[in-house]
FIVEX-168641 format. One record per residue (C-alpha): x, y, z. Coordinates in steps of 0.02 Angstrom, whole numbers, padded with zeros to 5 digits, always signed. Example, Ala and Ser with C-alpha at 12.3 -4.5 7.8 and 13.67 -1.06 7.14 Angstrom:
2
+00615-00225+00390 +00684-00053+00357 
//
This chain:
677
+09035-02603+04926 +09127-02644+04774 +09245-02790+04741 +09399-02650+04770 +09303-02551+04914 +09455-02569+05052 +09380-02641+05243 +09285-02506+05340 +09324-02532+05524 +09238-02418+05624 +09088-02503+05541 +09137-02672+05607 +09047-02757+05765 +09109-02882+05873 +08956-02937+05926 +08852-02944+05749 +08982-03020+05680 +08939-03232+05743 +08767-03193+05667 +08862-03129+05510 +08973-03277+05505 +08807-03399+05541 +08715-03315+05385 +08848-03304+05276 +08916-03487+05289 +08698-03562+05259 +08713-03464+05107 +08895-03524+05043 +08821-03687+05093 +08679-03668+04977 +08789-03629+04848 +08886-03762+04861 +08694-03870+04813 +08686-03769+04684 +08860-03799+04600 +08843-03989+04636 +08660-04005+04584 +08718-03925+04391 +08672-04046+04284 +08816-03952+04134 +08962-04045+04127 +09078-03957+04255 +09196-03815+04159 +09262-03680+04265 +09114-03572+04225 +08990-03670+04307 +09083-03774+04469 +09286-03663+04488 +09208-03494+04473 +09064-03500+04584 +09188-03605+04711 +09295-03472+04714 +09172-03343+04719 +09102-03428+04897 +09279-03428+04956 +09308-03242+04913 +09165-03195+04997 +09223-03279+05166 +09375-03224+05138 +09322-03042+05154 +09223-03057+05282 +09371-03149+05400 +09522-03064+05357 +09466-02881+05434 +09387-02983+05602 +09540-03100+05615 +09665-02955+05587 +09567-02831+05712 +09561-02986+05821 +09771-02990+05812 +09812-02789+05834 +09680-02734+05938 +09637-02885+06033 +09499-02857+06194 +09340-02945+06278 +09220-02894+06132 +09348-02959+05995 +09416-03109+06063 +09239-03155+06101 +09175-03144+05930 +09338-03205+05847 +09303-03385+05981 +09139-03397+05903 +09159-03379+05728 +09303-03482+05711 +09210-03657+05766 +09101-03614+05627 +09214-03588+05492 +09310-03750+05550 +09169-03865+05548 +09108-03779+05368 +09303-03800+05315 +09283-03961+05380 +09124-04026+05286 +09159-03946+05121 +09342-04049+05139 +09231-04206+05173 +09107-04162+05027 +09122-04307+04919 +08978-04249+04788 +09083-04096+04763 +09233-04194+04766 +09170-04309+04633 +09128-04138+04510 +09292-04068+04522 +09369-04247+04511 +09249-04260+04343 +09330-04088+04286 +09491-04150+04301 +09453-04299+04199 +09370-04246+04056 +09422-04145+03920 +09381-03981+03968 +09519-04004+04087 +09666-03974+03960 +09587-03836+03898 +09600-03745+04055 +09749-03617+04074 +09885-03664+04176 +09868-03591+04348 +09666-03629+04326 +09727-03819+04322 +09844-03797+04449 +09673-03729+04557 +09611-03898+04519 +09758-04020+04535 +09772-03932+04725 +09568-03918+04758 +09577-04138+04737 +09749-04129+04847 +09661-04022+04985 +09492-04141+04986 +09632-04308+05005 +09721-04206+05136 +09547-04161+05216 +09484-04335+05233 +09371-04350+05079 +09397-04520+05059 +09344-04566+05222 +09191-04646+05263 +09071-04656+05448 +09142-04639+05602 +09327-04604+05508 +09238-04453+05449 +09179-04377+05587 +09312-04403+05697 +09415-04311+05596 +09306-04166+05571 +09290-04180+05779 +09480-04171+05772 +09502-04017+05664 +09348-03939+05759 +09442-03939+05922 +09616-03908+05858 +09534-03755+05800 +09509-03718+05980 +09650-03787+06053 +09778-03668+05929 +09663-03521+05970 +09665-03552+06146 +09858-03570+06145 +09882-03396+06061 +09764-03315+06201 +09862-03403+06335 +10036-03339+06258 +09954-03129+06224 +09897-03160+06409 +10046-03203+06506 +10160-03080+06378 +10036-02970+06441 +10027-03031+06622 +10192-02996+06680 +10251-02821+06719 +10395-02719+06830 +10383-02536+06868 +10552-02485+06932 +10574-02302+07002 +10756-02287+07001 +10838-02255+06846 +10995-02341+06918 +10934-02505+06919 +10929-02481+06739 +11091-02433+06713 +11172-02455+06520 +10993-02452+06450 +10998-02340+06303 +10905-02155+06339 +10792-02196+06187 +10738-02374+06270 +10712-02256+06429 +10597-02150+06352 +10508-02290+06290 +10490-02380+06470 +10474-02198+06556 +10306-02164+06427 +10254-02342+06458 +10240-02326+06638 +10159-02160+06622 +10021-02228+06524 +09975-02337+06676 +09991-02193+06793 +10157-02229+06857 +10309-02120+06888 +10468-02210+06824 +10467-02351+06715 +10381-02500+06667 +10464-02642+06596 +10348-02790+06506 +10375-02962+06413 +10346-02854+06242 +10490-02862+06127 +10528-02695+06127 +10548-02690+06316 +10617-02857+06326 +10764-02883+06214 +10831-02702+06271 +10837-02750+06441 +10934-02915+06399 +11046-02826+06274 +11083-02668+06395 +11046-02684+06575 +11196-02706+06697 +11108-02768+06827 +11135-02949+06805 +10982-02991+06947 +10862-02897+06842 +10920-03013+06674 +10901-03145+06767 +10718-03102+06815 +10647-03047+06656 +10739-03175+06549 +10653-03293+06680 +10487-03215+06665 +10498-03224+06465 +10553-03405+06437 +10418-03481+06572 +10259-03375+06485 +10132-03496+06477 +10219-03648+06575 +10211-03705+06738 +10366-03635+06802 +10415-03461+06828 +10327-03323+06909 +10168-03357+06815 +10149-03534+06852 +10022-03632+06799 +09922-03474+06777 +09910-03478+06581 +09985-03646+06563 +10003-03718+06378 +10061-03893+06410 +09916-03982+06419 +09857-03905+06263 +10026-03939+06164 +10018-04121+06216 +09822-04141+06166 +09864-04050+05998 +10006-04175+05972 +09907-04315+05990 +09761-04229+05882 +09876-04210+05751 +09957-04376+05740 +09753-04451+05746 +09731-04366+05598 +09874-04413+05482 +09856-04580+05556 +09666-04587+05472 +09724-04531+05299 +09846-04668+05307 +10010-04563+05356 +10161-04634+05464 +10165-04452+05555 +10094-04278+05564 +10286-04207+05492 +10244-04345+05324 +10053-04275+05290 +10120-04098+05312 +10234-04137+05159 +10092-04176+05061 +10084-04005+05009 +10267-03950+05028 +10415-03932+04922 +10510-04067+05018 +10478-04235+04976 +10520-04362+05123 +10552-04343+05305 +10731-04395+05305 +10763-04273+05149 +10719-04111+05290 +10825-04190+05445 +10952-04230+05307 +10958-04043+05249 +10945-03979+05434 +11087-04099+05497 +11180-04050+05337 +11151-03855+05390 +11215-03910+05582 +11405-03989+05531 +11438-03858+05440 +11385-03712+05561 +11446-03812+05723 +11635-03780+05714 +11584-03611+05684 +11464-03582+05803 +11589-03689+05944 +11702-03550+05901 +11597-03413+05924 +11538-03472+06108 +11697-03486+06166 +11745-03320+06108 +11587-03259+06199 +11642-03356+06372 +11832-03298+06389 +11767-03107+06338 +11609-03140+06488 +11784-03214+06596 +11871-03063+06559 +11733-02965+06629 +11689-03055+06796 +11592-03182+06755 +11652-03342+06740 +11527-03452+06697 +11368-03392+06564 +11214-03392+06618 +11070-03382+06499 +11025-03210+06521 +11219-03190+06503 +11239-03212+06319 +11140-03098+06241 +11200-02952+06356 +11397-03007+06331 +11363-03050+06148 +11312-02863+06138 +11465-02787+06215 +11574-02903+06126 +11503-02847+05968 +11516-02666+06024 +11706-02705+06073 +11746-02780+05912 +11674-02671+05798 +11631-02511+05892 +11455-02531+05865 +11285-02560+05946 +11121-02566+05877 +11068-02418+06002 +11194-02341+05920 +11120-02358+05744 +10931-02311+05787 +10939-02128+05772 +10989-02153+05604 +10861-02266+05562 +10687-02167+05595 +10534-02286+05531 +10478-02155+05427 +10647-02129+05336 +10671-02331+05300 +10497-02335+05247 +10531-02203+05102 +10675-02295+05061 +10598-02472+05041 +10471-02391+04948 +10614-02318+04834 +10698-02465+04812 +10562-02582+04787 +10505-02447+04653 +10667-02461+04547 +10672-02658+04565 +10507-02676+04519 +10443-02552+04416 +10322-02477+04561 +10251-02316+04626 +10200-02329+04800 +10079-02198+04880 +10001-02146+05032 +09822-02143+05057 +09730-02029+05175 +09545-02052+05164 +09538-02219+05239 +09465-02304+05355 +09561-02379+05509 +09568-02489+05676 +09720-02375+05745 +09767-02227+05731 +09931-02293+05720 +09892-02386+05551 +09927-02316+05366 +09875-02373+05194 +09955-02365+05019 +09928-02382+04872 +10042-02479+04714 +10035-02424+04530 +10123-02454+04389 +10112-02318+04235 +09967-02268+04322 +09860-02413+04347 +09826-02473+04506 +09888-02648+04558 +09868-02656+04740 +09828-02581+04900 +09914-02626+05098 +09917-02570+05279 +10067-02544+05393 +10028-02570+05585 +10204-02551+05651 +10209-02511+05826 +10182-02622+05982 +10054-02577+06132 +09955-02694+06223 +09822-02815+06175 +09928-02815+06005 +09979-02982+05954 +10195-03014+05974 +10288-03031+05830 +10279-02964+05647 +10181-03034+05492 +10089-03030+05343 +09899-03064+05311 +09813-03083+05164 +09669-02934+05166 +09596-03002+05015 +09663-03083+04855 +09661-03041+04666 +09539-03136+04539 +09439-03110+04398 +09257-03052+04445 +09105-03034+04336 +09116-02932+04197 +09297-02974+04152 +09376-02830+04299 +09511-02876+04400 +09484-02886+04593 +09651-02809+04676 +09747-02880+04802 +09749-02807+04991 +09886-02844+05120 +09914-02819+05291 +10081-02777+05364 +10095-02789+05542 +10273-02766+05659 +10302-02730+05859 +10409-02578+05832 +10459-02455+05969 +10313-02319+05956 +10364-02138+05924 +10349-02032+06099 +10314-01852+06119 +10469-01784+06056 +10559-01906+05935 +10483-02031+05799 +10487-02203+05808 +10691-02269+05792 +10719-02432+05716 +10862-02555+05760 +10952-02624+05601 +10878-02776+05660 +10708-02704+05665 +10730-02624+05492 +10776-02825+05415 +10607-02849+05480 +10509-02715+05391 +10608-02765+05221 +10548-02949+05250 +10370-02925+05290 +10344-02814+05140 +10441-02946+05028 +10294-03069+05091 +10168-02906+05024 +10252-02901+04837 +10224-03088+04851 +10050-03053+04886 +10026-02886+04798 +10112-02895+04623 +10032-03049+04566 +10003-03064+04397 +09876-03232+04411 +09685-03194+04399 +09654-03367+04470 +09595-03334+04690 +09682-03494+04762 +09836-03497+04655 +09863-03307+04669 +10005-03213+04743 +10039-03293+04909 +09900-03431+04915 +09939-03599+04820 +10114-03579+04868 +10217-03718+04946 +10235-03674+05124 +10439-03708+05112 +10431-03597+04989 +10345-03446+05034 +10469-03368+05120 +10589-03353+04963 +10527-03170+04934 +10526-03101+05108 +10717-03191+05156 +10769-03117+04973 +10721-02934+05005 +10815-02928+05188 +10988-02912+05072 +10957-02744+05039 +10983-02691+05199 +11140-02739+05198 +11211-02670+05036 +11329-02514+05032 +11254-02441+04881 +11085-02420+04960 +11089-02398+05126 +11088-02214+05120 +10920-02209+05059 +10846-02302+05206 +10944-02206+05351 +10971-02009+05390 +10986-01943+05560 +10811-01916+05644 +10867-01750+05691 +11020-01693+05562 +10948-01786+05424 +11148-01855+05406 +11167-02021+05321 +11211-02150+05415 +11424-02098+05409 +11535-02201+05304 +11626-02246+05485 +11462-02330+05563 +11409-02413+05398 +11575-02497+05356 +11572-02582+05534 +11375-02618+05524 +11424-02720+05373 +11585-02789+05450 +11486-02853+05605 +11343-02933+05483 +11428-03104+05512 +11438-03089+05700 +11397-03258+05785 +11300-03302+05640 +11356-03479+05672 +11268-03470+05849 +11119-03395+05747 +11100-03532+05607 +11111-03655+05747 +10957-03570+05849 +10847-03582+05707 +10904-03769+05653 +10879-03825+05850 +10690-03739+05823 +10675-03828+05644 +10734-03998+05707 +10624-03999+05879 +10465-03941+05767 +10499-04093+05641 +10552-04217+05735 +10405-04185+05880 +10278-04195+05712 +10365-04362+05669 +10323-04440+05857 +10188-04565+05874 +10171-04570+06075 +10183-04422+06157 +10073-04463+06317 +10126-04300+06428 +10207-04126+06447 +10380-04213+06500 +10407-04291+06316 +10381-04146+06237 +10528-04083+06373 +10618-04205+06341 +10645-04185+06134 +10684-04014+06168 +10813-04064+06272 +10878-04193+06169 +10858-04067+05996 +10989-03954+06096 +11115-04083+06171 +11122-04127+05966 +11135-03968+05911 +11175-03835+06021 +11308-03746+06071 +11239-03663+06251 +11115-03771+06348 +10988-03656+06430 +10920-03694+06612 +10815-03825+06661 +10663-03719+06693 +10650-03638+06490 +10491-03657+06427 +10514-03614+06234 +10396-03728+06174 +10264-03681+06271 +10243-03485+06192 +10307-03566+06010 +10180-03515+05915 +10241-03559+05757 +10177-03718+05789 +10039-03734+05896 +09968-03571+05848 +10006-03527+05677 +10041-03614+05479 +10227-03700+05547 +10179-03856+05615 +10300-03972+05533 +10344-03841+05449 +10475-03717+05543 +10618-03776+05436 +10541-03691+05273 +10635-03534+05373 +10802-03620+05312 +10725-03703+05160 +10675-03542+05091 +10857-03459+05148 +10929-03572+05027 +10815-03519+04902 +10829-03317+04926 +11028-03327+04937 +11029-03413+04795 +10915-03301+04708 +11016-03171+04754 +11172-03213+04704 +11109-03171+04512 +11087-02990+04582 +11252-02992+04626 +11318-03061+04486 +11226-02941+04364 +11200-02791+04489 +11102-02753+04661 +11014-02643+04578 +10985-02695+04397 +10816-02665+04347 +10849-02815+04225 +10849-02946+04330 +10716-02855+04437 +10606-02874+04323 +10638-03064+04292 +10616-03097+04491 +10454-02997+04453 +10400-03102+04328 +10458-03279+04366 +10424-03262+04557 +10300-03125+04629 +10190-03139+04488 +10169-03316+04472 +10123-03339+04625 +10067-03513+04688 +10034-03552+04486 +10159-03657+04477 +10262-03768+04583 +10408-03666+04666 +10552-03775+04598 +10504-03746+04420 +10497-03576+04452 +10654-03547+04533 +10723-03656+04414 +10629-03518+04271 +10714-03381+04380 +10890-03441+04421 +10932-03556+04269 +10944-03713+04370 +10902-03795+04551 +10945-03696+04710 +11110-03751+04788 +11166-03716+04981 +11318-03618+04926 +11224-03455+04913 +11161-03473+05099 +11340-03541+05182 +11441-03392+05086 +11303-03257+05149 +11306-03314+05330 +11507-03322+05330 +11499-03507+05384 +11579-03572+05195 +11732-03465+05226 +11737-03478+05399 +11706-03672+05432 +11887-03727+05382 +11994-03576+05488 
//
């Protein structure tokens, strides 16, 4: 294969694959020996370029297993993908502890090759000596290997948590064969639970704790018993309450990774897990991130105590006097429907995936000086998966998959993964960058394509604004290029900033056309789509702020000793912030896997952080024009291209003239205008 061959999958076993992983990782090891045992004076050419060379290597040979491992999850995978990932812990683990290499790249840094060195290659450097501090290169003995012990089994312990939360999503199922129970559930939703249950060799329909399934049913169904059960079923996954008890139960892991975590920032000489996780953020202090959340919460709380009761005299109007959980999102739907004659069922048929797709890819084009197109003679995991191809006056720049439909032993959720990155290889050719672009979409069924939810269609637009992060770098540097190297709080600046296209007038009608008419979506619709942007968007800032605070402040405990503590921040996160306490028996945390599974521990509140940043970014496009190729250009060039080359303040500051303000964020949301009525 060459260094732009794209992943073959069908080629791909499960069960070679540890033996692989063993191999490869003795020889990276051995070239490790061989970069530390140069006797040269370290320059890039001799230590940084055979470094990186080791960590492209494993690079390519995880991403493909980790990603098959995430959309197409079974025995054989989730097998392989438990036994490879102990090994490339304890390797990250001693080449973090490596003090000989340590000293090298310490010696490169020192001398006066150093300044010499372009830019992002010394920003490689300044965040190679940050990573070794961060991975306990300084310690010595037993220090040492407890903390590689600790990162060995929170390995485990996050891996262990995401199996437990695909299991009980999984787990859970009702087959219903009376279409009356599901009365107000939208005919396309139908279709979708009708083909569902089929597939399992049921007549009538199957409803599951997949998105797609879920939030219909909550949104839609009249049957206030059957909210009540599924909403039940969904917020107790992975606890021990609910109808699953105990069965997949995350607590115990949560509270052992809590205490992991705090072990380890307590041995590299941290107060708290939330302080060493802002080693490597934008955000400098504890207090400066609860500051900026509490900040966020008195200004969206009037708001948001506004909204709710709004919500409760319309639910009083209707019968019910008193919300329930699995209340609000079913009365915040016909309230939005009464007020502006609108429903996101409503908008689906004008939003076909295929249709939105073209559109982004139109869009995208103009803004950034792209051509996107599809590619046919590839090699894939699903036959639901596509790949492209991005060019710019003919040369190619990039290449990414779309996975967008959900269907079982398919991770929740949508994201981004880095397939491979872009560097400089041997001969002085560019390695391109690879992305993978994964969503839970409603599948197509045998007579109508896959129909998106305005919602849904935000989604797409964000995930690919993580790709052009990824994909339309510019730096030929591994670890400081496109998405890697960037400050976590940060990284979601591109994908937040792209979402505002779906909501301007001037473009919509390139991402919608009747699935059947090919109609636009009608002037009517799209004026109260826009007008109902704003709708409880105080409620919604507040959600995210009460997830934000919970994840920082229970990263800044000391002491948690059991389940109940965890419980009990929750509960005291909501009392603060909150609007709408949810029952007793919730078990958020416990499927969160943000934070026990994925990059967010500590580190949720970049959601908001980065809000403020995109907003704010955006407001030059609406100064100068949504569509001004212009300024397109200079978000090209200061932002996606740069990547992680330089820190994300200075290149904001490049982009936008000066530092990000909240302004931006409050105006977008409706909150600034709103606040003071």
């Amino acid at each position: 294969m060459t260094a732009n061959s794209l992943p073959m999958f069908s080629t791909l076993d499960p069960q070679a694959m540890p033996k692989e992983c063993e191999l490869l990782l003795a020889e990276s090891k051995r070239q490790v020996a061989l970069a530390i045992a140069d006797e040269r004076s370290p320059d890039w050419t001799n230590l940084m370029a055979p470094l990186e060379e080791i960590d492209d290597q494993i690079g390519r040979f995880w991403a493909p297993m980790s990603h098959v491992h995430s959309v197409l999850s079974g025995d054989a995978w989730r097998e392989a993908y438990s036994k490879c990932l102990p090994m490339l812990t304890a390797y990250n683990s001693e080449m973090g502890q490596n003090r000989p290499l340590y000293e090298r790249v310490q010696a490169l840094a020192e001398s006066d090759e150093f300044a010499r060195l372009s830019g992002p290659r010394q920003k490689a450097v300044r965040n190679m000596l940050r990573d070794f501090v961060l991975s306990g290169v300084a310690l010595d003995g037993d220090k040492a290997s407890r903390f590689a012990e600790i990162q060995q089994r929170l390995s485990e312990l996050s891996t262990a948590f995401s199996n437990n939360v695909l299991d009980a999503t999984d787990g859970w199922e009702k087959l219903i064969d009376s279409a009356e129970l599901l009365k107000g559930v939208p005919p396309t939703v139908l279709d979708n639970l009708r083909e569902s249950a089929s597939a399992k060799g049921f007549e009538g329909y199957r409803l599951s704790l997949d998105i797609p399934s879920y939030l219909p049913i909550m949104q839609y169904a009249e049957n206030r018993e059957l909210r009540e059960e599924v909403y039940t079923a969904y917020v107790t996954r992975a606890s021990s309450e609910g109808p699953q008890a105990g069965k997949w139960d995350n607590g115990p892991l949560m509270v052992e990774i809590l205490q992991l975590r705090q072990e380890m920032a307590a041995l590299l000489g941290f107060d708290n897990y939330s302080a060493y996780s802002l080693a490597s953020k934008m955000a400098e202090s504890c207090s400066q991130v609860t500051d900026f959340l509490e900040e966020l919460v008195q200004a969206s709380q009037p708001v948001a105590t506004k909204e709710f009761a709004e919500l409760s005299a319309f639910a009083a109007e209707h019968g019910v006097a008193e919300l329930q959980a699995w209340d609000v999102t079913y009365f915040s739907e016909k309230l939005k429907e009464a007020s502006f004659t609108l429903s996101q069922e409503a908008l689906r048929p004008y939003f076909p995936a295929e249709k939105v797709i073209s559109g982004l890819f139109k869009i995208t084009g103009q803004l950034f000086d792209i051509e996107i197109s599809a590619l046919s003679d590839v090699d894939f995991w699903h036959k639901d998966a596509q790949c492209y191809r991005i060019s710019r006056n003919g040369e190619v720049l990039a290449h990414f998959y779309l996975d967008l439909y959900a269907r079982n032993n398919k991770r929740g959720g949508a994201w981004m993964a880095n397939a491979r990155g872009r560097r400089m290889i041997d001969g002085g050719g560019i390695q391109q960058p690879v992305a993978f672009l994964v969503c839970n979409f409603s599948p197509p069924t045998s007579d109508r394509p896959s129909l998106l939810t305005h919602n849904e269609v935000t989604t797409l637009f964000h995930e690919f604004g993580h790709g052009l992060h990824h994909m339309l770098t510019q730096i030929d540097c591994l670890s400081v290029a496109g998405i890697s190297g960037v400050a976590w709080d940060a990284v979601e600046l591109p994908s937040q900033f792209l979402e505002n296209w779906c909501w301007e007038k001037s473009v919509i009608p390139d991402i919608s056309a009747h699935y059947k008419t090919g109609e636009p979506l009608p002037t009517d619709m799209l004026d109260k789509l826009l007008a109902a942007k704003n709708f409880q968007s105080g409620m919604q800032m507040l959600r995210q702020i009460e997830f934000s605070l919970f994840d920082f402040k229970l990263h800044m405990q000391s002491d948690v000793k059991c389940e109940a503590d965890i419980d009990t921040l929750m509960t005291a996160v909501r009392n603060k912030v909150s609007v709408f306490q949810p029952p007793a028996f919730n078990r958020f945390q416990n499927s969160f896997s943000h934070i026990f599974a994925g990059g967010y521990a500590a580190g949720y509140y970049s959601y908001k952080w980065a809000e403020v940043l995109s907003a704010d970014a955006f407001s030059l496009f609406e100064e100068e024009g949504v569509m001004n190729v212009d300024v397109g250009k200079k978000f090209r060039m200061e932002i996606l291209e740069r990547g992680g080359s330089e820190d994300a303040a200075v290149l904001f500051k490049n982009f936008r003239g000066r530092p990000p303000a909240n302004d931006a964020l409050l105006r977008h949301a409706g909150i600034a205008d709103a606040k003071g009525a």
